[in-house]
Rosetta silent file (secondary structure, phi, psi, omega in degrees, C-alpha in Angstrom):
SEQUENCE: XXXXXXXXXXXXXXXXXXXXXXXXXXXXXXXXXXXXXXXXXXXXXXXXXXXXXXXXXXXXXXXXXXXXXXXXXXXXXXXXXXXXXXXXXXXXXXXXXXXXXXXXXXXXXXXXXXXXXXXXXXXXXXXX
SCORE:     score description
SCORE:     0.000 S_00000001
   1 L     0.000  -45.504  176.847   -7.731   -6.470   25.604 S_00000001
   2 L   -86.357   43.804 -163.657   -5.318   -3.780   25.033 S_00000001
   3 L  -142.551  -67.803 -178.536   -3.550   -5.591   22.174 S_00000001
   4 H   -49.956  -59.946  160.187   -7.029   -5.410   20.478 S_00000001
   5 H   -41.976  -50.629  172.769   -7.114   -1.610   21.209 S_00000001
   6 H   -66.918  -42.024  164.165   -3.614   -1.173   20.053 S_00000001
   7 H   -47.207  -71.771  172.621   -4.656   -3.047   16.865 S_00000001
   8 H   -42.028  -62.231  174.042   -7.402   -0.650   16.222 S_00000001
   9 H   -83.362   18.101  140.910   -5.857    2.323   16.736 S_00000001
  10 H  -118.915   -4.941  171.661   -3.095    1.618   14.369 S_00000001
  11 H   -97.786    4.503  153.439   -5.181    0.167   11.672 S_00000001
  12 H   -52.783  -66.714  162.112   -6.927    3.737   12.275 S_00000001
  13 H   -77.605    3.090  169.698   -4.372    5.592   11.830 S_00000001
  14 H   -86.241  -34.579  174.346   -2.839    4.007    8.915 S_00000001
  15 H   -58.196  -40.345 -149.403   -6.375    4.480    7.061 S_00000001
  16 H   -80.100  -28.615  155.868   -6.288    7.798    8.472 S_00000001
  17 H   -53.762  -45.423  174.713   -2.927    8.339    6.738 S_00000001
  18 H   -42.857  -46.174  170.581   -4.002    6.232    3.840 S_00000001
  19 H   -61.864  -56.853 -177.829   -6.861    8.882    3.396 S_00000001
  20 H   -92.881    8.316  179.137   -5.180   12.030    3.724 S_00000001
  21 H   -98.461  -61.420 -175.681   -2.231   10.865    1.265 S_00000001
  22 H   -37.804  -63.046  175.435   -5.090   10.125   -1.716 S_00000001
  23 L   -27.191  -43.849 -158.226   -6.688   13.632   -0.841 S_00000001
  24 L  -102.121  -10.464  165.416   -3.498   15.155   -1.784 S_00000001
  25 L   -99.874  148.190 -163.275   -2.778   13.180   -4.766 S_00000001
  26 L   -73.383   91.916 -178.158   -4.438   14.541   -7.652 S_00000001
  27 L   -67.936  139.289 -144.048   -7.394   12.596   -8.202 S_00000001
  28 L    50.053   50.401  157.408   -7.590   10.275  -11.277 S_00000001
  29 L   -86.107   42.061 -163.216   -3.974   10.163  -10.981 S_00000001
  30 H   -65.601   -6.056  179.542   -3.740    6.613  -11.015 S_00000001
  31 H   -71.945  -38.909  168.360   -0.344    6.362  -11.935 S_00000001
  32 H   -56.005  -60.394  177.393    0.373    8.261   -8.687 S_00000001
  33 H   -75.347  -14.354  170.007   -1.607    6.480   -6.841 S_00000001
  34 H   -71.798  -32.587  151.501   -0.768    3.146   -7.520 S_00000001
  35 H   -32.055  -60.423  170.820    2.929    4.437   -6.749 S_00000001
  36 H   -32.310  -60.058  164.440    1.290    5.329   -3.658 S_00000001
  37 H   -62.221  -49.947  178.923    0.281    1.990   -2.516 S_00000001
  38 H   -43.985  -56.760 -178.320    3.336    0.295   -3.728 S_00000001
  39 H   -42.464  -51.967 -171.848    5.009    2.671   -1.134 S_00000001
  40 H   -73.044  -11.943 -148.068    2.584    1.883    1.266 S_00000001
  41 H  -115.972  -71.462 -134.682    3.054   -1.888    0.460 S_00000001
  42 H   -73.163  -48.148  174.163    7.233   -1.675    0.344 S_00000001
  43 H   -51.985  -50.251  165.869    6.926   -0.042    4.146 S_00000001
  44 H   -35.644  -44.193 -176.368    4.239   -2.874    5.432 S_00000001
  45 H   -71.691  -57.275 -179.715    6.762   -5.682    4.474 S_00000001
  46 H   -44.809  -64.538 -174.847    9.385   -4.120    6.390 S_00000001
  47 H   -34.188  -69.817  169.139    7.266   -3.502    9.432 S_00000001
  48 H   -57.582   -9.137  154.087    6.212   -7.231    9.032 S_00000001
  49 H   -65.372  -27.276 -174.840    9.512   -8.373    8.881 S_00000001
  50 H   -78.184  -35.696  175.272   10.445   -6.901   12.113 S_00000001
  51 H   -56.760  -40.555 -175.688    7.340   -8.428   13.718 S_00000001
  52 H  -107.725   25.881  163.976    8.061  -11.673   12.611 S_00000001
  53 H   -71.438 -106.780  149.913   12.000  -11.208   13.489 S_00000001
  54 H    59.679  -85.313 -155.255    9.929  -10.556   16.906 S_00000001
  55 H   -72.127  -57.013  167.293    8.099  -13.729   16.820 S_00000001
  56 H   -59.151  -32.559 -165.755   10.953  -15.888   15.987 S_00000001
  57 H   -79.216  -61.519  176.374   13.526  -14.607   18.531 S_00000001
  58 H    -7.849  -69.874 -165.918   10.370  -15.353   20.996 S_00000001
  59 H   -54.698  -52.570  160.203   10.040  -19.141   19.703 S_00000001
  60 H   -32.703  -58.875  175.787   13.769  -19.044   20.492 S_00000001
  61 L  -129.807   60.855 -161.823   14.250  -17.787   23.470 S_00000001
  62 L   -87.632  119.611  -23.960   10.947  -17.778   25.300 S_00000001
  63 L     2.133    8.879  168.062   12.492  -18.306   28.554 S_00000001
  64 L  -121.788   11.036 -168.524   13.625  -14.724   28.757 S_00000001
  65 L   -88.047  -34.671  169.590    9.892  -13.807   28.263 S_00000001
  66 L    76.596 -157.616  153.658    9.133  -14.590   31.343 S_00000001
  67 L   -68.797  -13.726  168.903    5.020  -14.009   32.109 S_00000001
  68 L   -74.036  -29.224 -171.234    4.432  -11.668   29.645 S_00000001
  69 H   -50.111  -17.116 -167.158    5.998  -14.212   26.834 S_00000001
  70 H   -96.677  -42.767  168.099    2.155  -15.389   25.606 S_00000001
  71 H   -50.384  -78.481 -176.429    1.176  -11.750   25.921 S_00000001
  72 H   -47.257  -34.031 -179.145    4.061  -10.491   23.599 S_00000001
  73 H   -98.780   14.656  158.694    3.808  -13.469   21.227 S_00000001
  74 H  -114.441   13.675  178.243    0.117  -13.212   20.754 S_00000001
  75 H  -115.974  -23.659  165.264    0.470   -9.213   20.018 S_00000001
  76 H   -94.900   -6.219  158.532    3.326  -10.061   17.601 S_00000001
  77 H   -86.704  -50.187  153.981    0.983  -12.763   15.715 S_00000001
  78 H     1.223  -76.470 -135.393   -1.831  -10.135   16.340 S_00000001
  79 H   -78.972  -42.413 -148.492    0.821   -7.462   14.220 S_00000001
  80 H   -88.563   -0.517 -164.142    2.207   -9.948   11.356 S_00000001
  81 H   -88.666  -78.557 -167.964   -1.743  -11.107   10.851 S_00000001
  82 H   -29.783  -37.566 -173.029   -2.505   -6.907   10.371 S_00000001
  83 H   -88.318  -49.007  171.481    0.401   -6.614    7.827 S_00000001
  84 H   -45.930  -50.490  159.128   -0.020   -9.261    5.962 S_00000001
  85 H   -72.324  -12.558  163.086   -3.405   -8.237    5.503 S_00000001
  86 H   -56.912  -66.737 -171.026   -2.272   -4.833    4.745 S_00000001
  87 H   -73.524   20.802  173.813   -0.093   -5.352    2.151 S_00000001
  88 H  -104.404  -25.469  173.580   -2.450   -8.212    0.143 S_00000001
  89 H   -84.654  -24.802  172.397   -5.149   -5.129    0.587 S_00000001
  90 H  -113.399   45.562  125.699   -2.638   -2.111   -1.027 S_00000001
  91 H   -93.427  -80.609  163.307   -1.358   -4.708   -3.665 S_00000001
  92 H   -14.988  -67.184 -176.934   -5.014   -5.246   -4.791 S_00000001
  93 H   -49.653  -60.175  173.464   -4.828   -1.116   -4.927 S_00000001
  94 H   -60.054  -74.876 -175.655   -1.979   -0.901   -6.812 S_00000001
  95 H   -53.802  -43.025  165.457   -2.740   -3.081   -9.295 S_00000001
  96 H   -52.375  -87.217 -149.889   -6.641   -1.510   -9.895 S_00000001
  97 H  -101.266   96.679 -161.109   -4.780    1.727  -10.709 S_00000001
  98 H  -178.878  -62.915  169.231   -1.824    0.423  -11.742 S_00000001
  99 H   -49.321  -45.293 -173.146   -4.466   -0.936  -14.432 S_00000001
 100 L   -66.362  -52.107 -175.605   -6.093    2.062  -14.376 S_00000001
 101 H   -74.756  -32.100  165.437   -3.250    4.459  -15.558 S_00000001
 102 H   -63.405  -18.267  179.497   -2.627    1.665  -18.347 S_00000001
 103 H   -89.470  -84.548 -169.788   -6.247    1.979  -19.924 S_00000001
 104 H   -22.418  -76.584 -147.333   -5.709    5.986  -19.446 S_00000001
 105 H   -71.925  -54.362 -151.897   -1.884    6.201  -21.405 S_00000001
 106 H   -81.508  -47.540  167.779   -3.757    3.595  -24.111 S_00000001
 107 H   -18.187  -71.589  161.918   -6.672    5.662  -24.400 S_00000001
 108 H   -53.591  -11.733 -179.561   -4.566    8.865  -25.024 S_00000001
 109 H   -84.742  -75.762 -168.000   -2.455    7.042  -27.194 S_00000001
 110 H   -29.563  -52.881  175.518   -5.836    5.969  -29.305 S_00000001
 111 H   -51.681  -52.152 -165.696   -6.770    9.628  -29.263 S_00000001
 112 H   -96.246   11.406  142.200   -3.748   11.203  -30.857 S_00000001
 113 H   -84.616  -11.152  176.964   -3.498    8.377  -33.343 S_00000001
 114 H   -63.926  -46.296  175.159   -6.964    9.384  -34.120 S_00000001
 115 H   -37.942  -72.040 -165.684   -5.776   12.884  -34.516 S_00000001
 116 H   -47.860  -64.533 -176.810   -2.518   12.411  -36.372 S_00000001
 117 H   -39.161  -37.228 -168.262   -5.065    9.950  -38.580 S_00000001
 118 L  -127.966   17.345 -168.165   -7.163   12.706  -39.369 S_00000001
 119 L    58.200   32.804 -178.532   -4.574   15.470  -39.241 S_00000001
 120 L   -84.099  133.236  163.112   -5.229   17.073  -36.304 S_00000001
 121 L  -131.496  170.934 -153.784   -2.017   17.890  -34.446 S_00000001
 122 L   -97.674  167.193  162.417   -2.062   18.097  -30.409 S_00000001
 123 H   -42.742  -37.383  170.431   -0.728   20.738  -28.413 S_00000001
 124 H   -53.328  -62.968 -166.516    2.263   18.533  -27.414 S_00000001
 125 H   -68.242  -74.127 -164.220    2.909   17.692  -31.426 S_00000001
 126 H   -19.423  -72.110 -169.405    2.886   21.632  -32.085 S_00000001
 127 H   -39.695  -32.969  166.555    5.288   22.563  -29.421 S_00000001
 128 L   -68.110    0.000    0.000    7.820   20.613  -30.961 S_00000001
């Protein structure tokens, strides 16, 4: 029961991080934000590595586990379950805007060949 509670209130507070990091990126930033996720991704794996470093030294040496060993090895299969689905849910993010800032840069590209095309020059072109 508290392994279920401890689940919850860390997949809380990772949304709740998760949440206040978007706020603060510049929305329809997607280039940012898919950086964002990646980050949030590159940190997950670690975390799940140590969990299932964890899990293995368990399978190893569960005779130092004592009564608690089923508890601790079903709260470290609990945590590598959570990360795994974390990072397969902020890869799926990162790649939507990861997509997303590629249709944006070809868009903007389209535009100022329209310009250039019709002799228009951008602010950007000027400055130079």
């Amino acid at each position: 029961m508290k392994t279920r509670h401890l689940i919850v209130l860390l997949a809380f507070i990772t949304q709740s991080f998760i949440v206040n990091a978007e706020s603060a990126i510049v929305s329809g930033n997607h280039e940012s934000l898919a950086k964002h996720y990646q980050g949030l991704v590159d940190e997950a794996k670690v975390k799940l590595q140590e969990h299932k470093n964890n899990l293995e030294d368990y399978e190893l040496n569960s005779h130092y586990y004592g009564r608690g060993g089923q508890d601790f090895r079903s709260h470290e299969t609990a945590n590598v379950r959570l990360y795994e689905e974390m990072i397969a849910e902020n890869l799926q993010q990162a790649e939507f805007h990861q997509q997303m800032a590629e249709a944006e840069r070809n868009q903007i590209n389209k535009a100022n060949t329209n310009n250039f095309a019709s002799g228009e020059v951008s602010n950007t072109e000027s400055a130079n």
